[in-house]
C-alpha positions in Angstrom: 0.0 0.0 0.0 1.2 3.6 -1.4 2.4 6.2 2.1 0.8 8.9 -0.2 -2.3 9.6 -1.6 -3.8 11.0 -4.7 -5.4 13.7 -5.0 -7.1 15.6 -7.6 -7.8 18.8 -8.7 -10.0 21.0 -5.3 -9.3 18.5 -3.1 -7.7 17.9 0.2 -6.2 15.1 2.3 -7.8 14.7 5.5 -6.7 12.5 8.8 -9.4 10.9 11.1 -9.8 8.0 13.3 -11.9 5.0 13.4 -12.5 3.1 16.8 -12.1 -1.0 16.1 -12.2 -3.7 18.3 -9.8 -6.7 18.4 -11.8 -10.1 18.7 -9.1 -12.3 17.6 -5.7 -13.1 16.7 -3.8 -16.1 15.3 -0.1 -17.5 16.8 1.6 -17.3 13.3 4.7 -20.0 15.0 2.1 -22.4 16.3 -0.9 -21.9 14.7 -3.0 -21.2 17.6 -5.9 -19.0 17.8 -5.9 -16.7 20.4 -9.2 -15.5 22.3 -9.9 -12.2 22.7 -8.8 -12.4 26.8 -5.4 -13.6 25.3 -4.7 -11.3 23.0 -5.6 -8.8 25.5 -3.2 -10.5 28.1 -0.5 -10.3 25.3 -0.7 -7.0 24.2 -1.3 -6.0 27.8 1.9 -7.3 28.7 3.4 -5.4 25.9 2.0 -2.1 26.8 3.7 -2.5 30.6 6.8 -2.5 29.1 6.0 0.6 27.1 4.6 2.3 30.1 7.6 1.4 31.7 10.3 3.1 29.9 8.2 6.0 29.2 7.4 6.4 32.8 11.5 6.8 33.2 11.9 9.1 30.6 9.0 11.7 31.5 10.5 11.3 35.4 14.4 12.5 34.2 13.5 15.3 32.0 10.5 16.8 33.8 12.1 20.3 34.5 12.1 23.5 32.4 15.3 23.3 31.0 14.7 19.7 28.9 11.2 20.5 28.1 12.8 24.4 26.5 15.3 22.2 24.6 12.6 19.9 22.8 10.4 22.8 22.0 13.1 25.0 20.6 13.1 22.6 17.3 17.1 22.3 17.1 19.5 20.6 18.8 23.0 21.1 20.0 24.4 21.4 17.1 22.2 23.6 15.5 20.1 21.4 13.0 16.3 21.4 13.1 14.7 18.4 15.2 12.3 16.1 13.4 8.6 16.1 13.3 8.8 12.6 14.6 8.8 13.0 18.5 10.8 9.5 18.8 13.5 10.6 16.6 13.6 14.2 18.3 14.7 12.4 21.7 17.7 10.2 20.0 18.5 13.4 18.1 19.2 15.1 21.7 20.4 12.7 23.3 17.4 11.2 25.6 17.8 7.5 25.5 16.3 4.9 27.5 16.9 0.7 28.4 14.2 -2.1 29.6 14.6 -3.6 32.7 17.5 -5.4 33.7 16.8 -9.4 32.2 14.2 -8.1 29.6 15.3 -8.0 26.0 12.4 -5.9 23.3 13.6 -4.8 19.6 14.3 -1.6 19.4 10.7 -0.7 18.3 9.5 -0.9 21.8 11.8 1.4 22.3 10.6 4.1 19.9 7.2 3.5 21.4 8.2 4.5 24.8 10.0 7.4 23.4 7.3 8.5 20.8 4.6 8.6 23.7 7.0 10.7 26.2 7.9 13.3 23.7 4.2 13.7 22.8 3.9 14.8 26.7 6.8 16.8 26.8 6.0 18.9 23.9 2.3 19.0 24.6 3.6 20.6 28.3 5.2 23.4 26.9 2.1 25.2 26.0 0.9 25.2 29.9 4.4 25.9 31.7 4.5 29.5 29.3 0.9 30.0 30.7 1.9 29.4 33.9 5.2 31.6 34.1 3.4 34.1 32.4 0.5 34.2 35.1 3.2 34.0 37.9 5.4 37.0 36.2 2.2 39.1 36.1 1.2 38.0 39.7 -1.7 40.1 40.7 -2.3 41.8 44.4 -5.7 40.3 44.5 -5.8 37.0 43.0 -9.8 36.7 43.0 -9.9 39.9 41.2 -7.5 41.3 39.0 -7.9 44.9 37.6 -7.9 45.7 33.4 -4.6 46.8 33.6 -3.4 43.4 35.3 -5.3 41.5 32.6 -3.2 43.4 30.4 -0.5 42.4 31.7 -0.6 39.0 32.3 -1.8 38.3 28.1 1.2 40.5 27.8 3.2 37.9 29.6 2.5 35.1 28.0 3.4 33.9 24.1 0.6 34.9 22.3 -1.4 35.5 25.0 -3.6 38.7 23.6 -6.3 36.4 22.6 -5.6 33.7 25.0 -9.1 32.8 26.7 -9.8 34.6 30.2 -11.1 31.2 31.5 -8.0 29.9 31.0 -6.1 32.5 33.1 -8.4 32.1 36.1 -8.0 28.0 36.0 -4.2 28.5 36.1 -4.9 31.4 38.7 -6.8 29.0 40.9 -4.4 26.6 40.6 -1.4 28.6 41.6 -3.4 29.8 44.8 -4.5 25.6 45.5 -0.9 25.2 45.8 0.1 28.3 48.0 -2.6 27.7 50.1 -0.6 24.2 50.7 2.9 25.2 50.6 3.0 28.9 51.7 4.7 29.9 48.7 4.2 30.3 45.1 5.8 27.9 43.0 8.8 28.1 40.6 6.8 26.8 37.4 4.6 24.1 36.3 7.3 21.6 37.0 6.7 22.0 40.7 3.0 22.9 40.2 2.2 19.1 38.7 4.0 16.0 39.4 5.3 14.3 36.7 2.2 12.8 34.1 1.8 9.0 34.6 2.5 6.9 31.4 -0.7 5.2 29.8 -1.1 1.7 29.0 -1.2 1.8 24.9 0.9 0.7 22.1 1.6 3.6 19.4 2.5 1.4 16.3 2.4 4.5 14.3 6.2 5.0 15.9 7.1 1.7 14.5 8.1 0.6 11.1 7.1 -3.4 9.1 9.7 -5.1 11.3 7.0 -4.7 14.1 3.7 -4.1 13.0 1.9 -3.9 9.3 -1.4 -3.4 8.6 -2.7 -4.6 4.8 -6.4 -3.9 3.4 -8.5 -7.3 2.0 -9.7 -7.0 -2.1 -13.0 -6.7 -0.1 -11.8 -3.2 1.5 -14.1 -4.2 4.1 -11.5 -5.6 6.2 -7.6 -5.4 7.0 -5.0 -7.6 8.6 -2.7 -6.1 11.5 0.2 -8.2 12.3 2.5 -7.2 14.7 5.1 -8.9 17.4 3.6 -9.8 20.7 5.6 -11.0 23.7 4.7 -15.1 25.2 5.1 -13.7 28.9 5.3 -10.3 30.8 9.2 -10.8 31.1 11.1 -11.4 27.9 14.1 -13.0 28.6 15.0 -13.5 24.7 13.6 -13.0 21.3 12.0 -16.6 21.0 10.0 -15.0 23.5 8.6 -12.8 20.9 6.3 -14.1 18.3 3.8 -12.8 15.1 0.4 -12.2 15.6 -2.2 -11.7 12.8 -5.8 -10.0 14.2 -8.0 -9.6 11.5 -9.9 -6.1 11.9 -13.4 -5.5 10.6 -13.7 -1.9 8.9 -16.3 0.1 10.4 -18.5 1.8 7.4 -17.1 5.2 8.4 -14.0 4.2 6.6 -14.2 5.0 2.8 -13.0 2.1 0.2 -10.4 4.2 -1.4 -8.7 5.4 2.2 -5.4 5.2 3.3 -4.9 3.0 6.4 -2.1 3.6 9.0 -1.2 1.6 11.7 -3.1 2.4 14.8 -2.6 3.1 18.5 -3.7 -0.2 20.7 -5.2 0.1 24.3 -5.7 -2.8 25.8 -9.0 -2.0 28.4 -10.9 -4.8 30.6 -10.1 -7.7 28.8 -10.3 -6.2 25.3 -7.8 -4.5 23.0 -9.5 -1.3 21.2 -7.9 0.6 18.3 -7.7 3.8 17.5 -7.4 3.0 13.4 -6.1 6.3 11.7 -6.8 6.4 8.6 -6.6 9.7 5.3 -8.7 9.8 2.6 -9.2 12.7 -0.1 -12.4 15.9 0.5 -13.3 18.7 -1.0 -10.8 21.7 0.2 -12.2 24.8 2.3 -12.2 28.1 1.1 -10.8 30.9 3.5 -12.9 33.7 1.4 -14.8 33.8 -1.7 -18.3 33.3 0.4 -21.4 33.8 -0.6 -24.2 31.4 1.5 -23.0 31.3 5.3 -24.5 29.2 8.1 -24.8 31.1 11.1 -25.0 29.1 14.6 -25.7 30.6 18.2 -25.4 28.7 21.5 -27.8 28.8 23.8 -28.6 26.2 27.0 -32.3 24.7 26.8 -32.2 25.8 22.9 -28.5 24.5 22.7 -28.4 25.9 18.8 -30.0 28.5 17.1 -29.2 28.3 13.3 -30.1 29.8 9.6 -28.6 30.2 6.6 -27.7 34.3 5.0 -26.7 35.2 1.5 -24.3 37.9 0.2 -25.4 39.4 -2.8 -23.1 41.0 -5.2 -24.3 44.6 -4.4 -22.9 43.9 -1.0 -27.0 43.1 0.7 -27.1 40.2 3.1 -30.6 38.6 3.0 -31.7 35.5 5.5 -32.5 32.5 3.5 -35.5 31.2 5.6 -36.9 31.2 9.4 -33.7 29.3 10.6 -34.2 26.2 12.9 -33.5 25.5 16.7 -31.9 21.9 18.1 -33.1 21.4 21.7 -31.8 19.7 24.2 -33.5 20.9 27.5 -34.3 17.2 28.2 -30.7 15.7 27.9 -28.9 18.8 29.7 -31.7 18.0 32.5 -30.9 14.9 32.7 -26.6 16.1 32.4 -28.0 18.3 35.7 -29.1 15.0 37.8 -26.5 13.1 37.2 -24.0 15.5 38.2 -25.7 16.1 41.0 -25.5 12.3 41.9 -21.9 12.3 41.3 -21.2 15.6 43.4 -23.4 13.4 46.7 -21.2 10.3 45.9 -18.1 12.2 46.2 -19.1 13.8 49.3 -19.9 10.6 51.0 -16.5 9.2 49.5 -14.7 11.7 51.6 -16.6 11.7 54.8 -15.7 7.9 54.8 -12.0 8.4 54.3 -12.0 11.4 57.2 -13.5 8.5 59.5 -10.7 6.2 58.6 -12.5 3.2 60.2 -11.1 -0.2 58.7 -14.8 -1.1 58.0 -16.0 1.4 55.6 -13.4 0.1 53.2 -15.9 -2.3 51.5 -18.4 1.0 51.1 -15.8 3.3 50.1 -14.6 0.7 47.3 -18.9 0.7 46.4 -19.3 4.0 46.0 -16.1 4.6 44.5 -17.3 1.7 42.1 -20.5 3.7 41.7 -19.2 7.4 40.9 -17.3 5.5 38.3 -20.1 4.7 36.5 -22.2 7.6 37.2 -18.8 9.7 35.4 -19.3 7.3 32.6 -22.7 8.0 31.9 -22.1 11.4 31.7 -19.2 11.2 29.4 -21.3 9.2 27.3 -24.3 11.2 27.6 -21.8 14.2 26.3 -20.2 12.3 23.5 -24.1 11.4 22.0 -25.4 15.5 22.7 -22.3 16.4 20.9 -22.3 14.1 17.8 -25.8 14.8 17.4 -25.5 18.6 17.7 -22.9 18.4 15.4 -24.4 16.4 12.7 -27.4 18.4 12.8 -25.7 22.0 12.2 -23.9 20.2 9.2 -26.6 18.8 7.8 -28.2 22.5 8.1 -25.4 24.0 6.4 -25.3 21.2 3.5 -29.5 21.7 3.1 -28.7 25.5 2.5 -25.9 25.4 0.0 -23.7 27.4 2.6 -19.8 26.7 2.2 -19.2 28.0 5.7 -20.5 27.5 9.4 -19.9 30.8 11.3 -19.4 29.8 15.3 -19.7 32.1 17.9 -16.4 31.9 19.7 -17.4 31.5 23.4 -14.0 30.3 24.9 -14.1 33.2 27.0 -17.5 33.0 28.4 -17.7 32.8 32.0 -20.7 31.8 34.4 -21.6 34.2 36.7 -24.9 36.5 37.5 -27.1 34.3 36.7 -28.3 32.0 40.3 -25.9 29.1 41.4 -27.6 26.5 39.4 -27.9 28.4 36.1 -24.6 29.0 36.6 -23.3 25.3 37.0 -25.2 24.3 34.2 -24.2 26.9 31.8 -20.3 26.0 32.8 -21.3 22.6 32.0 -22.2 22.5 28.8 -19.6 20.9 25.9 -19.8 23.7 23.4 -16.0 22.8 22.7 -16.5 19.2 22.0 -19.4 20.1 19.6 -17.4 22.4 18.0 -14.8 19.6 17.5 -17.0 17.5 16.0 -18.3 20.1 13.8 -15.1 20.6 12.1 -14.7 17.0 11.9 -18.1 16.4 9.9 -18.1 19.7 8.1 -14.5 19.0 6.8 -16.1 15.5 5.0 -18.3 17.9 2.6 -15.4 20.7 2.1 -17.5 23.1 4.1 -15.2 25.4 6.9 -16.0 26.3 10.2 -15.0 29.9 11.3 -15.5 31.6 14.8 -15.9 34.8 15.1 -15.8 37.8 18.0 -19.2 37.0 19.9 -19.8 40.7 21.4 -23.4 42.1 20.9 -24.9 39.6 18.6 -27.8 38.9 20.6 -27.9 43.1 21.8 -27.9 44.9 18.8 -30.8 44.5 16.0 -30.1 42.2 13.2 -31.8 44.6 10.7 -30.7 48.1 12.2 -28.2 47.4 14.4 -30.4 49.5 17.0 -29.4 48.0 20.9 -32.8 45.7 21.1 -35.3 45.4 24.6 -35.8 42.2 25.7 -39.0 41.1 27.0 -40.0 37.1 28.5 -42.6 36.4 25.9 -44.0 38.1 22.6 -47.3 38.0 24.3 -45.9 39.8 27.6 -44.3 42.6 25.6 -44.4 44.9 28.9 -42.7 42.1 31.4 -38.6 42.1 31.5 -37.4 39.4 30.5 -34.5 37.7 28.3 -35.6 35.5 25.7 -37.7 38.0 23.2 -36.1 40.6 21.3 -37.8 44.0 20.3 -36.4 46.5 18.2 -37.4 50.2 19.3 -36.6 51.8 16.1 -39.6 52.8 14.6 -38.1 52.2 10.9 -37.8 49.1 11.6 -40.0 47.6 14.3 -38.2 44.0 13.9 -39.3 41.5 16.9 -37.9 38.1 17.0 -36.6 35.4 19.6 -33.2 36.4 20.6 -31.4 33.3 19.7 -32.7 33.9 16.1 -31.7 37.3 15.8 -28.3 36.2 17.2 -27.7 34.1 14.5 -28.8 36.5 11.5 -25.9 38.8 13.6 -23.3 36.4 13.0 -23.6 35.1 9.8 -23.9 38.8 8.6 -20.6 39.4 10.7 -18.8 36.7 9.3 -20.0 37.3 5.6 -18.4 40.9 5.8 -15.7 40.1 7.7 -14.5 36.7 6.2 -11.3 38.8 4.2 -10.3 38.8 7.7 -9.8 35.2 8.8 -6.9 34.0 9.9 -5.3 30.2 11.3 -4.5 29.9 14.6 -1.0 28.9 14.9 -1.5 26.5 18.1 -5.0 25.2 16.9 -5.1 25.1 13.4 -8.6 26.7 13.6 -10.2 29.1 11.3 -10.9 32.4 13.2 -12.1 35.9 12.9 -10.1 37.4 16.2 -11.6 41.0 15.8 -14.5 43.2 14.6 -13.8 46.4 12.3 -16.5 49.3 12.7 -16.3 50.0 8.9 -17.3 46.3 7.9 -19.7 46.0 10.6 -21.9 48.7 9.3 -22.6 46.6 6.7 -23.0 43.3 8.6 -26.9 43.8 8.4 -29.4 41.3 6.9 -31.6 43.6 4.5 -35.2 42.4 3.5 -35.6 42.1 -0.1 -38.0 44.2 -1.8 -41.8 43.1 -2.2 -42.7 42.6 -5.6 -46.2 43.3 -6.6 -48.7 41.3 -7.2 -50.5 40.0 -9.9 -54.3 41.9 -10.5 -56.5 40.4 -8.0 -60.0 42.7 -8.9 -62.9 40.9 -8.4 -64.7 39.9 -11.7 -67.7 38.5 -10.6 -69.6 37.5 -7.8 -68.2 35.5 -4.7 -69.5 32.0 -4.4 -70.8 31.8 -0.6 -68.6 29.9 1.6 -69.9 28.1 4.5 -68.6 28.4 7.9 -68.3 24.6 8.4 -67.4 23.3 5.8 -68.1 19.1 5.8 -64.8 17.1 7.3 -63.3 14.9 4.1 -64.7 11.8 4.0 -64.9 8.2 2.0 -68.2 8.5 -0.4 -68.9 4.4 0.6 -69.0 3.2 4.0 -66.3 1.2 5.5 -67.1 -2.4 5.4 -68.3 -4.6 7.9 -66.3 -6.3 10.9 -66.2 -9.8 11.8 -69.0 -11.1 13.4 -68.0 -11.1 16.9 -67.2 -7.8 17.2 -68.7 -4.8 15.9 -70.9 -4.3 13.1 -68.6 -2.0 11.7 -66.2 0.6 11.9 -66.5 4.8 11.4 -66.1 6.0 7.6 -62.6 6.5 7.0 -61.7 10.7 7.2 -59.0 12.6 8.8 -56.5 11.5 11.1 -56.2 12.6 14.9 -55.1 15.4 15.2 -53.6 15.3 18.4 -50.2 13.1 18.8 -49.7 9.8 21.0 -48.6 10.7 24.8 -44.7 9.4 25.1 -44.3 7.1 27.8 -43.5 8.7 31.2 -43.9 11.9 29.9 -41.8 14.5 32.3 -44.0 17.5 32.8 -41.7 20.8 32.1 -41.7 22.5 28.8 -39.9 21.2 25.6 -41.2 23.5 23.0 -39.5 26.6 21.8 -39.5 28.9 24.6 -40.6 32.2 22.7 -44.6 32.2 24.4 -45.5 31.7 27.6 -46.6 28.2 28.9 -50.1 27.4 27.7 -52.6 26.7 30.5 -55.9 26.6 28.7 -57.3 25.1 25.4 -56.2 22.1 23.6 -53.0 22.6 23.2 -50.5 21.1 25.1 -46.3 20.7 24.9 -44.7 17.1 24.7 -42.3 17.0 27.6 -39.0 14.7 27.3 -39.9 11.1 28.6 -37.5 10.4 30.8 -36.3 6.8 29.8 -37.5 6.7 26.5 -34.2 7.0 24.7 -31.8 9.8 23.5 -33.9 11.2 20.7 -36.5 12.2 22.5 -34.7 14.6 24.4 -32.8 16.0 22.5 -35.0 17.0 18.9 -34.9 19.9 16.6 -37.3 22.8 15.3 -40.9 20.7 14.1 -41.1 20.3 10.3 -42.8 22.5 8.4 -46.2 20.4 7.0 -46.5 20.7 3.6 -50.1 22.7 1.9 -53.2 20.8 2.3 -54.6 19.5 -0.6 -57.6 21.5 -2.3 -61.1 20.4 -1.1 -63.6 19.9 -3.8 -66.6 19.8 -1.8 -65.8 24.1 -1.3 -66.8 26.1 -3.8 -64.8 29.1 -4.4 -63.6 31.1 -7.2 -65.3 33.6 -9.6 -67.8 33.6 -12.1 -66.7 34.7 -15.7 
C-alpha cells in the first residue's frame, strides 16, 4: 500500500480516526488461535513494558530546561529536530533501556520514546501559561484589575487572545498550591507531578519489522500483524512471536482510504484501536463566500441556526426562518447526574476522614458507583455532541452554505445568573461540539470559522439598534431575556433572541471573512476581531416586495360556508367480523392530536418564545424520561406541507 495519496484537482487530504475492536488473533509460530482475553493479556503485557520506559523518561526530564530544549526545534548542534517526536529524543540525546533481564527490539523502544515526547512537547504550552501568570502575579488573586489582565496576556506567548477562563483556572491553581505550601511555586514543573504513562501501544512510531497493517480485495476488512511477547518478562527473542488479528472496517472508513497503523489500548479484557486512517475531500475556502451558516449557543435551545446570502451589491438577505436543536431534556438529565456524582463524592470523603477499617468495602462501592455515574455522563456528552454536530452540518449542506460561522465563546464565563444556572451553563460541551463540527463539516469541504461574539444577541439584526428584551412576545411589557424587540420605529423587527443572534453572526462573518486568519496553536479558522467599517454593513436587509399580480374581483363571490363538511370516503367502511362490531367509522382525517410518550416529564420542551399554555387544547410534549436519546434531545418541528384542495368548497369567480 502507497504512504501517499492521490489527489485531484480542489481537493484535500484529511486525517481521522476509526474506533475498532480486536476479537481475535492467530499464533503465526504455532498456529494457535488466540481469544480475545489472550490477545488482551499479550498485548497488555506489551504495553507495561512501554509504560515502563516511558514512565523513566518523562521522570528524568520533567524540568524547564529539557522540556525548553525539545520545544526550541534544534539541537546542539544547530540542526532542526524532526517532526517525529521518537526521533527528536535520539536526536538530543534522551535515550532509554528495559529492565534489567528483559530484552524488546528496538521498536519498543521508539514507542516508549514517541509517547514521552508527545507529553513533553504537549507541556510546553501550559508551563509559558503558567510563568506568564506568575510574572504578572496580581495583588488580589480573585480579582484582577484591566490593567493586570493586560498584563498578564502580555506575559504570556501569544497570549492577547488567550481565553480569560483559562487565566483564572491556572490562577486557581497557583493559589490551591500556595494555600498548601506557603509559597508560590517556581513553574509548572513543581505545580504538577510528573504525568503517569498510559497503558497503549503507538504502532504509528514503529516501522514493518514490528507491526503492518494490509487492506483485504473486499476493502471491508484489514489484517494487523505485529510482534507480541509469550510472557510479561522477555528473557529473549524466541519470547517474541507474530500475531495476525483480523480487523473488521467500520462503514465510516471509505474504500479508497489510506490506512495507518493504529494506537492499541488494551482495556478490561479487550484491546480497542484507534485506526487512523486519510482519505481525499473537497478543500475549504478561506474567502470567496457567498451562503453562510450562522449558529448561536444557547442552553435549553443549545443551537440557534439559519442560513444568509451575500449578494453582489454587497446586501445580506436571510435565506429562511432558521431552525432551533433542543436539548433541555438531555442537559436536564446532564443536571441529575452530576448532581449524583457531586453526593457520591461527598460521602466518599466523609468515609475516608472516618478512617474506620470497616468502611473500606463501602468506600470501594461508591467509588465503584461514581465510576459509573462519570461514565454515563461522558457518554451522555459524546451522543449530545455528535448529534449537535451532525445536525448543524446537515443544516449548512441543506442550504448550500460553504461556511458554518461559530460564535467563539471560549471566554464566556458563568456568573450572575443563580448558582444553578450558573453550574449548568459551565457545563455544557460547546467545545466538543465544536470539535465535531469541524470533523463532519470537513467531509463535505464546508469550513467552520468563529468569530468575536460581542453584541450579537444586543444589537438589531436589521438596524443594528441596541434591542429590549422582553419574557414572551405575548408579555411585551414584562422584562425578560428570551424575546427581542427593536425600538426603532423604521424598523420595528421583533424576534426570539437566539434567532436574531444568528442572523448577527452570519452577517458578521459574511463581511468580515477577508479577515480570517489560522491559529498557529489550533489550526482553527478564526475571525479574532470586529472592524466598525465592515460591521456597518453586517446587516441582513429584506428584499424588496414585488407586486402582485391583478386580484380585482370579476364576478360574484360564491358563498362559503362556515363549516365546511370534514373529508370523508363517499362508501362506508365495510363490515367487521361477526363477533365484534358491526362496523367501523367511515374512513376521514387522522387525529389530530399526537400519542402521549411514555413517562412523559411534565416541564416544557417547545421553543420557549410564548408563555406556557394553561388553557385550550394545546399542550407541549415533555421529554420522557427513559425513553431514549432522541427524544430529548429534537430539533425545530417540520414545516407540514399545503393541504390538498377540497372539492366539496366552492370558491372562485364567475366569468
Amino acid at each position: 500500500m502507497g504512504r501517499r495519496l492521490p489527489l485531484g484537482e480542489g481537493e484535500a487530504a484529511r486525517t481521522a480516526c476509526a474506533p475498532v475492536l480486536l476479537r481475535a488473533g492467530v499464533d503465526e509460530k504455532t498456529g494457535e488461535v488466540l481469544t480475545a482475553a489472550v490477545l488482551a493479556e499479550r498485548v497488555g503485557w506489551c504495553a507495561d513494558l512501554v509504560a515502563g520506559m516511558t514512565g523513566a523518561l518523562l521522570s528524568g526530564h520533567w524540568n524547564a530546561a529539557d522540556v525548553d530544549a525539545l520545544a526550541s526545534g534544534v539541537d546542539g548542534g544547530g540542526r532542526s529536530l524532526p517532526s517525529q517526536a521518537w526521533m527528536a529524543l535520539r536526536r538530543l540525546g534522551w535515550s532509554v533501556a528495559p529492565p534489567d533481564g528483559v530484552r524488546v527490539n528496538d521498536r519498543i523502544v521508539r514507542m516508549a520514546q514517541e509517547q514521552a515526547g508527545r507529553v513533553l512537547r504537549s507541556v510546553k504550552w501550559r508551563a509559558d501559561v503558567v510563568a506568564g501568570v506568575l510574572a504578572a502575579w496580581p495583588a488580589d488573586p480573585d480579582k484582577r484589575i484591566p490593567q493586570e489582565w493586560d498584563q498578564v496576556r502580555a506575559a504570556v506567548p501569544g497570549g492577547e487572545h488567550l481565553p480569560s477562563s483559562v487565566i483564572r483556572s491556572r490562577t486557581r491553581q497557583i493559589v490551591s498550591f500556595v494555600c498548601r505550601h506557603g509559597h508560590l511555586p517556581a513553574g509548572v514543573f513543581e505545580l504538577e507531578p510528573s504525568p503517569g504513562a498510559a497503558r497503549m501501544l503507538l504502532l504509528a512510531a514503529c516501522d514493518g519489522q514490528q507491526a503492518t497493517l494490509e487492506r483485504s480485495d473486499d476493502r471491508h476488512r484489514a489484517l494487523l500483524r505485529l510482534q507480541l511477547p509469550l510472557r510479561p518478562d522477555p528473557a529473549s527473542y524466541r519470547d517474541w512471536t507474530w500475531v495476525a488479528c483480523p480487523v473488521q472496517l467500520p462503514s465510516t472508513v471509505p474504500a479508497d482510504a489510506l490506512l495507518h497503523l493504529p494506537t492499541l489500548r488494551p482495556t478490561g479484557g479487550r484491546v480497542r484501536a484507534d485506526l487512523a486512517f486519510t482519505h481525499p475531500v473537497p478543500r475549504t475556502k478561506r474567502t470567496g463566500h457567498t451562503v453562510a451558516l450562522g449558529v448561536d449557543w444557547g442552553l435549553n435551545t443549545l443551537l440557534s441556526a439559519g442560513a444568509a446570502r451575500l449578494h453582489g451589491d454587497g446586501r445580506i438577505t436571510a435565506l429562511g426562518a432558521g431552525a432551533q436543536f433542543r436539548a433541555a431534556g438531555v442537559l436536564a438529565k446532564q443536571h441529575r447526574l452530576r448532581r449524583i456524582s457531586e453526593h457520591l463524592h461527598a460521602k466518599t470523603g466523609h468515609y475516608t476522614r472516618l478512617a474506620d477499617p470497616a468502611l473500606n468495602t463501602k468506600a470501594e462501592q461508591l467509588a465503584e458507583e461514581t465510576r459509573r455515574v462519570s461514565q454515563r455522563r461522558s457518554h451522555l456528552n459524546d451522543a449530545l455532541a455528535w448529534s449537535a454536530a451532525r445536525w448543524a452540518v446537515d443544516q449548512a449542506v441543506a442550504a448550500g452554505a460553504t461556511v458554518i460561522y461559530l460564535e467563539d465563546l471560549r471566554s464566556l464565563e458563568a456568573k450572575g445568573m443563580g448558582r444553578t444556572h450558573n453550574t449548568r451553563l459551565s457545563q455544557t460541551v460547546r467545545g466538543k461540539i465544536a470539535d465535531r463540527m469541524r470533523h463532519l463539516a470537513a467531509e463535505a469541504g464546508i469550513a467552520v470559522v468563529t468569530v468575536p461574539p460581542r453584541n450579537t444577541s444586543k444589537h438589531c439584526p436589521h438596524c443594528l439598534t441596541p434591542l429590549r428584551h422582553r419574557k414572551a412576545p405575548d408579555r411585551p411589557t414584562t422584562a425578560g431575556w428570551k424575546w427581542a424587540i427593536c425600538p426603532n420605529p423604521a424598523c420595528r423587527w421583533q424576534g426570539d433572541r437566539d434567532q436574531g443572534a444568528w442572523r448577527r453572526i452570519a452577517a458578521r462573518g459574511l463581511t468580515h471573512q477577508a479577515r480570517t486568519v489560522t491559529d498557529r496553536t489550533s489550526g482553527q479558522t478564526v475571525i479574532r476581531t470586529v472592524v466598525d467599517k465592515l460591521e456597518t454593513a453586517a446587516v441582513i436587509t429584506t428584499a424588496p416586495r414585488t407586486s402582485r399580480a391583478d386580484r380585482s374581483k370579476t364576478g360574484p363571490t360564491w358563498p362559503r360556508t362556515n363549516r365546511p363538511a370534514p373529508r370523508r370516503r363517499g362508501v362506508p367502511s365495510p363490515a367487521g367480523p361477526s363477533c365484534g362490531p358491526a362496523g367501523r367509522r367511515p374512513e376521514g382525517h387522522a387525529p389530530t392530536d399526537r400519542p402521549r410518550l411514555p413517562r412523559a416529564a411534565h416541564r416544557h420542551q417547545d421553543v420557549a418564545t410564548i408563555s406556557t399554555p394553561t388553557t385550550g387544547r394545546h399542550r407541549p410534549r415533555g421529554a420522557a424520561r427513559g425513553a431514549g436519546f432522541h427524544l430529548h434531545a429534537h430539533a425545530s418541528p417540520p414545516r407540514w406541507t399545503e393541504p390538498e384542495p377540497n372539492s366539496t368548497v366552492c370558491s372562485g369567480s364567475l366569468n
